[in-house]
KOLKELO-493524 format. One line per field, with one value per residue (C-alpha): x negated, y negated, z negated; residue in three letters. Coordinates in nm, 2 decimals, decimal comma. Layout:
BEGIN
east: [X	...]
north: [Y	...]
up: [Z	...]
residuo: [ALA	...]
This chain:
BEGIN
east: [-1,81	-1,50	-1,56	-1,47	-1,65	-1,41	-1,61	-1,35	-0,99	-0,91	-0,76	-0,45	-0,11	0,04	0,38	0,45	0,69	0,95	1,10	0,78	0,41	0,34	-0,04	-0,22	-0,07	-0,18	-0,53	-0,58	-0,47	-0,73	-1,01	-0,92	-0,81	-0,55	-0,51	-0,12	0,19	0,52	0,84	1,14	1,48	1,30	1,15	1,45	1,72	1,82	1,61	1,48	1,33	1,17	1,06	0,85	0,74	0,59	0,42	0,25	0,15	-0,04	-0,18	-0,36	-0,58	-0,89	-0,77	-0,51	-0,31	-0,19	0,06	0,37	0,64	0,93	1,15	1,47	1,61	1,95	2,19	2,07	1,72	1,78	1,65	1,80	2,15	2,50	2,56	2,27	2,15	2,40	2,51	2,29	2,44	2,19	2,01	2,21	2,49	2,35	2,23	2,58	2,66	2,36	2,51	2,84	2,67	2,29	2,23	2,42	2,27	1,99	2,09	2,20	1,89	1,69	1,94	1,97	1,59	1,56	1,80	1,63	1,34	1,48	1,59	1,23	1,05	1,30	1,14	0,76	0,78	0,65	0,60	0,86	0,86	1,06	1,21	1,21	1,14	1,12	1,35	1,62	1,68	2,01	1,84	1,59	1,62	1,85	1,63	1,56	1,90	2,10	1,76	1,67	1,84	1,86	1,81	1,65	1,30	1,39	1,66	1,48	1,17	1,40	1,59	1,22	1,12	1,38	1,39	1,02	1,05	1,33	1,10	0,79	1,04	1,08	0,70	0,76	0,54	0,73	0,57	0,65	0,72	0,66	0,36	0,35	0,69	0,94	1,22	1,15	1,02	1,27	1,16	1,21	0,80	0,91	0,92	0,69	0,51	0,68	0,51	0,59	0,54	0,64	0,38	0,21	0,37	0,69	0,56	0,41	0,70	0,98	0,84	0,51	0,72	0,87	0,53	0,36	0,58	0,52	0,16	0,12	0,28	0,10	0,12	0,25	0,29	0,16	0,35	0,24	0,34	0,13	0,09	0,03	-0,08	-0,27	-0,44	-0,32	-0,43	-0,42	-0,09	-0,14	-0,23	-0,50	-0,61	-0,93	-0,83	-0,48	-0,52	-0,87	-0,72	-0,39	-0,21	-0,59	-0,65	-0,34	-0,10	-0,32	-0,19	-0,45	-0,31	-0,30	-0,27	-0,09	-0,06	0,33	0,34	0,04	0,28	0,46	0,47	0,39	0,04	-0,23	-0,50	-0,56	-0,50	-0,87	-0,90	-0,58	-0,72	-1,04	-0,95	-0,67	-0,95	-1,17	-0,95	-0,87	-0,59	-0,70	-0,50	-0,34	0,02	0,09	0,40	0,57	0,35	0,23	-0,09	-0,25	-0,17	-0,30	-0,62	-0,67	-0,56	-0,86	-1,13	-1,07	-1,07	-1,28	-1,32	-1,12	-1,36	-1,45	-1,26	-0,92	-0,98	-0,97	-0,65	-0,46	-0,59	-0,43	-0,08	-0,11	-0,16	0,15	0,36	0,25	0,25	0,63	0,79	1,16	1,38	1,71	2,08	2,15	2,51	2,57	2,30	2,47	2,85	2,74	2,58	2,90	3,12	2,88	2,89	3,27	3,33	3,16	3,27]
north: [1,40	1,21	0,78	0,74	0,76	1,02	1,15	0,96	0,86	0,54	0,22	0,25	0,37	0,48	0,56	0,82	0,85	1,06	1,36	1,57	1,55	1,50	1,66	1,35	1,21	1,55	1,52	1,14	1,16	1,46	1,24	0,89	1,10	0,77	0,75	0,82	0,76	0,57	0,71	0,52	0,60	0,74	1,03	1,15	1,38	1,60	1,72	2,10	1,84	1,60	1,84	1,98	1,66	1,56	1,93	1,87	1,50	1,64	1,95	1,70	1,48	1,57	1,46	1,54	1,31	1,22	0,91	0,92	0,60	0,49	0,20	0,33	0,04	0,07	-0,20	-0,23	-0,14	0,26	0,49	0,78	0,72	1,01	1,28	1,43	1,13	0,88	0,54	0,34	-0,03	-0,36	-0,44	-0,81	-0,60	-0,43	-0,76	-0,92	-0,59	-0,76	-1,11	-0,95	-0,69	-0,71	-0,36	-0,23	-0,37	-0,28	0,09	0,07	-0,06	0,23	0,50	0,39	0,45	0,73	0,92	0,77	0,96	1,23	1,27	1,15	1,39	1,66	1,59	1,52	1,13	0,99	0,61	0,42	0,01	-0,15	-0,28	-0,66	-0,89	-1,20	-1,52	-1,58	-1,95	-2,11	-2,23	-1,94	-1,68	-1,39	-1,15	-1,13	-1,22	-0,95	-0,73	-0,92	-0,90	-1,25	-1,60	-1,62	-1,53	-1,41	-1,21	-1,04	-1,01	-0,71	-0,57	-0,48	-0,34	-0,13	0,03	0,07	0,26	0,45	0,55	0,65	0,87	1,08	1,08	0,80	0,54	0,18	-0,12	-0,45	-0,68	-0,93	-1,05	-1,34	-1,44	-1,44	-1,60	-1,97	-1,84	-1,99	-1,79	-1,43	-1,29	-0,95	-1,24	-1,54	-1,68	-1,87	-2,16	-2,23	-2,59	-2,60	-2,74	-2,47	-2,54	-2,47	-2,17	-2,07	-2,13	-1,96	-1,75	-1,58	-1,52	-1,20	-1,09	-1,17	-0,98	-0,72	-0,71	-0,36	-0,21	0,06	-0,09	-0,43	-0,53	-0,85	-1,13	-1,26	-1,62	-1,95	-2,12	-2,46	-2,60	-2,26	-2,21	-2,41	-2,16	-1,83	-1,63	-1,41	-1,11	-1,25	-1,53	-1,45	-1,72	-1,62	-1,29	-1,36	-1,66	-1,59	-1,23	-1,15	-1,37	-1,61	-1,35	-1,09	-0,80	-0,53	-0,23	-0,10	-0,45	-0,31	-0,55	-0,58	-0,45	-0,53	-0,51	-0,80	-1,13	-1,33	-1,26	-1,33	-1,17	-0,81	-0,50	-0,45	-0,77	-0,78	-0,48	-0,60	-0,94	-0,77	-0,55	-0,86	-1,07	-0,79	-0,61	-0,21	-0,07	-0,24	-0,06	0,00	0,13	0,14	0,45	0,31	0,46	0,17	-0,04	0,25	0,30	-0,07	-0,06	0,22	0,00	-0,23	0,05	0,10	0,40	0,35	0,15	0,29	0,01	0,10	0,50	0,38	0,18	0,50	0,74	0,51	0,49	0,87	0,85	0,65	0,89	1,21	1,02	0,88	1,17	1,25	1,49	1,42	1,58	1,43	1,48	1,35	1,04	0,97	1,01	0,77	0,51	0,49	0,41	0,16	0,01	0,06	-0,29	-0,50	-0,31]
up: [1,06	0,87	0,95	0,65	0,29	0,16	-0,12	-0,33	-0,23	-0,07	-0,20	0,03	0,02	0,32	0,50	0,71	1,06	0,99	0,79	0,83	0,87	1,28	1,33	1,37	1,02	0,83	1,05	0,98	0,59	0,54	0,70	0,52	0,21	0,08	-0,28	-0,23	0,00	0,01	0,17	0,30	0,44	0,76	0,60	0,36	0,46	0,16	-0,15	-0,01	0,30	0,05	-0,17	0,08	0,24	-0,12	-0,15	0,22	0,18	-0,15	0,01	0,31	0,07	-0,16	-0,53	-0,79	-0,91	-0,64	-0,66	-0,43	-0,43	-0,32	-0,34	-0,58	-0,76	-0,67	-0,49	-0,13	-0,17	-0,25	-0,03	-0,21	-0,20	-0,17	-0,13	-0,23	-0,50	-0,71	-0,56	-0,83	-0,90	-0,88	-1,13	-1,15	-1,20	-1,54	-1,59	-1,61	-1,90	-2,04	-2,07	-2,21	-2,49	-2,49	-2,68	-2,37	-2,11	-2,27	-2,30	-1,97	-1,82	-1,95	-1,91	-1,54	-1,50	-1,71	-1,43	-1,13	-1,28	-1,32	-0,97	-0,84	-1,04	-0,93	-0,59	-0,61	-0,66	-0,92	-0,86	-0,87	-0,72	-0,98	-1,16	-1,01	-1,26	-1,02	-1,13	-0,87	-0,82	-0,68	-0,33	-0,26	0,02	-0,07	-0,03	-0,43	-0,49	-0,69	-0,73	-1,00	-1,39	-1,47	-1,38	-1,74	-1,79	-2,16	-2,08	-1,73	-1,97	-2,17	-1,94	-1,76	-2,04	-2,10	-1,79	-1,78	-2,04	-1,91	-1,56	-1,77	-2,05	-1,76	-1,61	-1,35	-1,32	-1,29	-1,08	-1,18	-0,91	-0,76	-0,95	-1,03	-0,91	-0,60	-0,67	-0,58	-0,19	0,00	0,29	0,34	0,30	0,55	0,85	0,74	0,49	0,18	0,00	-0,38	-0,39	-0,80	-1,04	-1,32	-1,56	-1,46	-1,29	-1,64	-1,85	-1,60	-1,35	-1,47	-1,81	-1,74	-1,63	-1,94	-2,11	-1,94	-1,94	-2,08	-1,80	-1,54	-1,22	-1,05	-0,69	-0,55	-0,39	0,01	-0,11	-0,14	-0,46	-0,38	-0,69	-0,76	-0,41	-0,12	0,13	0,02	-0,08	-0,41	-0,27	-0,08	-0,32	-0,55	-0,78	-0,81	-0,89	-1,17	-1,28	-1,31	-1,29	-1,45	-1,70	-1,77	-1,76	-1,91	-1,63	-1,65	-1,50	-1,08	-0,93	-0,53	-0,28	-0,09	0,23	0,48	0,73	0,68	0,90	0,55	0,65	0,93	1,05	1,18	1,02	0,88	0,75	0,59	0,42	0,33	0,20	-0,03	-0,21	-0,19	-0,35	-0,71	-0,56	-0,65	-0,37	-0,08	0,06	0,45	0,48	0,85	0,93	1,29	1,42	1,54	1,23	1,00	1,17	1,16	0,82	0,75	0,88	0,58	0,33	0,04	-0,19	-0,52	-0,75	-1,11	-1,26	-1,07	-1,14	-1,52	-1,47	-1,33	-1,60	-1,82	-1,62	-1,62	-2,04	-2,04	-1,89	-2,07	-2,38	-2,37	-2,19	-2,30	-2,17	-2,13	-2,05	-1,71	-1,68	-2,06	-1,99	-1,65	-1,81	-2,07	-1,79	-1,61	-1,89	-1,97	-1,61	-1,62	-1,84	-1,56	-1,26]
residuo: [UNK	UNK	UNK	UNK	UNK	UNK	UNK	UNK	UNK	UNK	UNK	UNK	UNK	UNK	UNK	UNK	UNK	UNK	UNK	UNK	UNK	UNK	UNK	UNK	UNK	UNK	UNK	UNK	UNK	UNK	UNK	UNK	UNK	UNK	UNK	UNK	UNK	UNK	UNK	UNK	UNK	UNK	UNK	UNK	UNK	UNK	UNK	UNK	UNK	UNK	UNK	UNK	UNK	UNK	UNK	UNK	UNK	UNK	UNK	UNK	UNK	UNK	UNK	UNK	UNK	UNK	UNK	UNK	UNK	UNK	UNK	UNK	UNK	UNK	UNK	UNK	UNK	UNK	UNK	UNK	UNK	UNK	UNK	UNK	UNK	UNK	UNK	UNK	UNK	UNK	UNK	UNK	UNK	UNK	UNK	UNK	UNK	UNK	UNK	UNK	UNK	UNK	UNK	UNK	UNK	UNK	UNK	UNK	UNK	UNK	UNK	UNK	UNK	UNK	UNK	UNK	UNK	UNK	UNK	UNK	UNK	UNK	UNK	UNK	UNK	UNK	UNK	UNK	UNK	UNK	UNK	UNK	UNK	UNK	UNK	UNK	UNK	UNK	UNK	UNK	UNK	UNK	UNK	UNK	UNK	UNK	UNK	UNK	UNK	UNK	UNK	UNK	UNK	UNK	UNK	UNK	UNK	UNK	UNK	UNK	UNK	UNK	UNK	UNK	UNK	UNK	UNK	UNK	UNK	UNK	UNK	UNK	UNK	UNK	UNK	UNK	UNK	UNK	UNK	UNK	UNK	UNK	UNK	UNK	UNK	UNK	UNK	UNK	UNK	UNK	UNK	UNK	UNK	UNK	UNK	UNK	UNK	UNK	UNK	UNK	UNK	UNK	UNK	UNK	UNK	UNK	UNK	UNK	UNK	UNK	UNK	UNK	UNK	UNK	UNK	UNK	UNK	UNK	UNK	UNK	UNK	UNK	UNK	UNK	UNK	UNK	UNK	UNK	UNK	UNK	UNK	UNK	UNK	UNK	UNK	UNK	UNK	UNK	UNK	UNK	UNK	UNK	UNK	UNK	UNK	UNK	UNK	UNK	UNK	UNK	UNK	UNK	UNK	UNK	UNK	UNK	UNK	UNK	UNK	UNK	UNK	UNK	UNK	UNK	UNK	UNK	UNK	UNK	UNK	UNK	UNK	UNK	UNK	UNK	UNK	UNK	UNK	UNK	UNK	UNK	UNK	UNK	UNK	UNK	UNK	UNK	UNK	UNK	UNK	UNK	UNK	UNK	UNK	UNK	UNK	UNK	UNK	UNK	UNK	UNK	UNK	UNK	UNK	UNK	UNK	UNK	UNK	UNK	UNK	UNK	UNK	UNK	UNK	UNK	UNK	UNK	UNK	UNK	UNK	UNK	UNK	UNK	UNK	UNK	UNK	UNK	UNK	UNK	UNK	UNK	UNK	UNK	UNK	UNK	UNK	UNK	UNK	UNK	UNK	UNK	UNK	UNK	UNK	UNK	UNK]
């Protein structure tokens, strides 16, 4: 008998080893039944492969629906890239089109998530972790950097949109990240954790702007940094009061709150508490995504099944999709990007 309560999927995103399904993933995925899956560089080779990666991760787990992401925003964080997918620029890079012509940055924005779409969708992904709409600042860690649009919370604000609405025009799900804000941490959160010593208020009226905005959108990912003048202890995605009081109810963010990565040195504690704390604090789903064994049965003991509350939250991020979808010519939309691109490359 399964140790796990698998009558309905589990809060938890996983990653996977490598190009295929090993026996004790497909085994261990049919008895925890996760909600969905991430994949990284690791487990891409060339479209036939992760075509039928995505059909086997779905075929392993009780539910439909079932969300798969990756991180494709283009720049250095791409992990579809040539020959077989297009060398996408950074989003600072559209940003700078932006600053130029708004109306085409704007266009190119969306048009440049309108074709990542289209080449997730053409593979079984349909969860996509961006765009960043984090506010770089001049002293932080680079590890936002060029990821984000725009040191301006306006302008970051409308590029986001745009390419949100770009991803779900063709069926993709966009998560905004990372809520609600990384661009002060002056840390990198992959190797320990940052503290954001700035007082609310300027928090409010630069960082957590983008994200108001942005309110309506599906899904957002959590940041692992410390608030001071929010929560002293606790980074967001493990802070009760950050995430009622503030992604909840200041910003007014009601859709799939995912934590970042569990896996990163940002955070303390084991693997099931990490867990458990997470989907303590509001997240809906918490992300694990190295696809270590140990880690992910640690990971498993902290799992819950998906609440009522967070089952309503994806229908509606399914709605979105089905309800904006657009088809596109993908040579013609991809010509057009390029010459767009062309007057600030």
């Amino acid at each position: 008998m399964s140790a796990y309560d698998n009558s309905n999927p589990s809060a938890v995103i996983y990653g996977l080893e490598g190009l295929e399904l090993t026996d004790w993933e497909r085994n261990f995925f049919e008895d925890v039944n996760p909600l969905g899956f991430i994949l990284f560089a690791r487990n891409i080779s060339d479209p036939y492969q992760v075509q039928a990666l995505t059909d086997d991760l779905r075929s392993c787990v009780g539910h439909t629906d079932v969300p798969i992401l990756i991180d494709q925003e283009g720049g250095r964080v791409a992990r579809l890239r040539p020959p077989h997918w297009r060398e996408a620029p950074t989003a600072a890079k559209i940003g700078e089109l932006a600053v130029f012509d708004l109306e085409m940055g704007l266009e190119a924005a969306h048009l440049n998530a309108r074709l990542f779409a289209s080449e997730l969708m053409n593979l079984g992904i349909n969860v996509d972790c961006a765009p960043v709409l984090d506010i770089p600042m001049p002293d932080a860690d680079p590890i936002i950097s060029d990821r984000a649009y725009a040191p301006h919370p306006e302008l970051a604000a409308v590029m986001g949109r745009a390419a949100c609405r770009g991803f779900l025009a063709g069926g993709v799900l966009p998560v905004i990240k990372h809520i609600p804000g990384h661009g002060r941490a002056l840390v990198d959160s992959h190797k320990e954790l940052p503290v954001v010593d700035a007082p609310f208020d300027i928090l409010d009226s630069v960082d957590f702007r983008p994200f108001v905005e942005l309110a309506d959108m599906p899904w957002a990912m959590t940041a692992h940094i410390v608030y001071s003048d929010i929560d002293q202890f606790a980074p967001a995605t493990m802070s009760p009061r950050l995430i009622e009081e503030v992604i909840r109810n200041h910003i007014g963010y009601n859709g799939v709150l995912i934590s970042d990565d569990l896996s990163m040195q940002a955070l303390e504690g084991d693997f099931a508490s990490r867990a458990e704390t997470a989907l303590d604090a509001g997240c809906d789903l918490v992300l694990h995504c190295n696809g270590n064994k140990e880690e992910m049965l640690a990971v498993a003991e902290g799992l819950r099944p998906v609440s009522d509350q967070t089952d309503d939250r994806l229908e509606e991020g399914w709605k979105m999709t089905r309800e904006t979808l657009d088809e596109i010519d993908f040579d013609q939309a991809e010509n057009r990007f390029n010459t767009l691109m062309e007057l600030v490359c």
